[in-house]
C-alpha positions in Angstrom: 98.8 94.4 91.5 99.6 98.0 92.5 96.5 99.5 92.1 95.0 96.7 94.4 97.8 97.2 96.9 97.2 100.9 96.8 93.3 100.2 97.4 93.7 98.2 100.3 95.9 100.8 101.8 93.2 103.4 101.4 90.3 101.4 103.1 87.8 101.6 103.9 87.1 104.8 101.9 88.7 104.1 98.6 90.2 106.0 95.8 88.5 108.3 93.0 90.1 106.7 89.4 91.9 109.8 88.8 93.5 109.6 92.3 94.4 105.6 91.2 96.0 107.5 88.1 98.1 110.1 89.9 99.6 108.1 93.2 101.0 105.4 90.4 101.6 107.8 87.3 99.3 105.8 85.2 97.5 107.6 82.5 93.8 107.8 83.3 92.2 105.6 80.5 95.3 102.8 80.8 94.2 103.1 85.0 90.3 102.9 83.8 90.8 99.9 82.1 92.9 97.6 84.8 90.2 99.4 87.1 87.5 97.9 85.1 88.9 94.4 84.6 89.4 94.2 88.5 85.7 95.2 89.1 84.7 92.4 86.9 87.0 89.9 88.2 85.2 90.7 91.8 88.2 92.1 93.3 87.3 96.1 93.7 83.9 97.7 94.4 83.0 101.0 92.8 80.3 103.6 93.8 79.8 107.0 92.0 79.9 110.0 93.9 78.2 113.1 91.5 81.3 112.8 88.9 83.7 111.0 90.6 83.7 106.9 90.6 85.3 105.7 93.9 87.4 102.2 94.1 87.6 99.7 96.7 89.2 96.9 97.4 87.1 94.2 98.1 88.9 92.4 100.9 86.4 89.3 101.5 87.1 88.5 97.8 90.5 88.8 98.3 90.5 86.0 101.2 88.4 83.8 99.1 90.6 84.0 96.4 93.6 83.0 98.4 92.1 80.4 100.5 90.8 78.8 96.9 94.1 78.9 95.3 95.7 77.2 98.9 93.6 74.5 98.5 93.7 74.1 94.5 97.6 73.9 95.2 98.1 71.5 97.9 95.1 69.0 96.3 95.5 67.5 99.6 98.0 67.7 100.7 97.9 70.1 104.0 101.7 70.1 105.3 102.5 71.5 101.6 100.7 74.6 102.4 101.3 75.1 106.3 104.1 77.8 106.0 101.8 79.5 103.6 98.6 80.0 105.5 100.9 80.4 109.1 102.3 83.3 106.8 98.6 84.2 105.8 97.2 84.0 109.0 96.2 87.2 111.0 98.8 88.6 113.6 96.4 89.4 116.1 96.1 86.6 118.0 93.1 87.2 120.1 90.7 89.6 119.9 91.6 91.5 122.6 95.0 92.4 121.0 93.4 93.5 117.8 94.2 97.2 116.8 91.0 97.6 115.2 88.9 99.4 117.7 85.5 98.5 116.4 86.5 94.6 116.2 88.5 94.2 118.9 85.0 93.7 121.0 83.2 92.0 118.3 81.8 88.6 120.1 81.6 86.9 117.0 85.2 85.6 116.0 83.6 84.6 112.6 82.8 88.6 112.5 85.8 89.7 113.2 87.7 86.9 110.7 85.8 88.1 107.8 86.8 92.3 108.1 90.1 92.7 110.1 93.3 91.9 107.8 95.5 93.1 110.9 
């Protein structure tokens, strides 16, 4: 769970492995392997840059994982789960308010919904 929380505090440009390693003083082959199983599962993205492999969170993943398990868990049953997705939902609540400059002006709400986690 750390190394995801640290990757989605470094977006959108992502951590090198050994920069996963040092920020949660993780050896580097322990940090390869939890990296590895997370880019499996679908959760992180990774690109290599000459010697360097670069992590990402990916976030749409993320959303579709939690939106799954909400509605595995209330089978249903919607007033179960209204605190959780109220707590889930964004806190910008209209566009205009976003702080994400480049979304903020996006006309598609659907657009905006799937990349802004403000």
């Amino acid at each position: 769970m750390e190394i995801f929380r640290l990757l989605v505090r470094h977006e959108p440009d992502g951590l090198p492995a050994g920069d996963v390693a040092r920020h949660l003083d993780v050896p580097q082959n322990t940090i390869s392997a939890h990296l590895a199983t997370l880019t499996r599962s679908g959760l992180l993205t990774s690109q290599r840059h000459s010697r360097l492999i670069v992590y990402r969170a990916r976030l749409p993943r993320l959303r579709d994982l939690m939106l799954f398990l909400v509605r595995d868990c209330c089978a249903g049953s919607p007033e179960l789960c209204a605190p959780l997705v109220a707590n889930l939902s964004s806190c910008c609540p209209s566009r205009e308010s976003c702080p994400c400059p480049s979304l903020s002006t996006t006309t598609r709400p659907a657009a905006r919904r799937a990349t802004c986690w403000h």
